[in-house]
N, C-alpha and C positions, 0 to 999 in steps of 0.2 A: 696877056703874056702867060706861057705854060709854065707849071711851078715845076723847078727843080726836080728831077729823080734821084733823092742820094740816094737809095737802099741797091738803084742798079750801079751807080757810081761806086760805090764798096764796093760791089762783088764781084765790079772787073778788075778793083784793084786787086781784089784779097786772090783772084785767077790769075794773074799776073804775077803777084809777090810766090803765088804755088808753082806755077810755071817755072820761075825764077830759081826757087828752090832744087826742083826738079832736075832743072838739067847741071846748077853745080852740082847733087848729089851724083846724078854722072858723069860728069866729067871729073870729080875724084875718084868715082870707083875704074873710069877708061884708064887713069892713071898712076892707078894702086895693082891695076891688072898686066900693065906693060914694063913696068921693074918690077923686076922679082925684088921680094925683102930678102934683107944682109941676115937677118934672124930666124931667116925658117932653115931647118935644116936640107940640107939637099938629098934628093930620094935620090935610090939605086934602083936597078931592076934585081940585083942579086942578092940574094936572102944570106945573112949570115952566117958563118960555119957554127956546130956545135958539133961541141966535143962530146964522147957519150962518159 
């Protein structure tokens, strides 16, 4: 009988758990990019008056 492999048995979990990782880390940033925050100010294209 062939003895076990853990050392490959981790490294497709620990590829997996990265994987896993990976794609919530984008699919928070797809969803932090599709509403705008209530806290950033909103830009203008027109520059402010000064007075001299």
């Amino acid at each position: 009988m062939a003895k076990p492999n853990y050392q490959f048995d981790k490294r497709q979990r620990e590829l997996k758990k990265a994987k896993q990782q990976e794609e919530k880390r984008l699919k928070k940033l797809a969803g932090r990019d599709a509403a705008p925050a209530a806290d950033e100010p909103a830009t203008t294209d027109q520059k402010p008056e000064q007075t001299p």
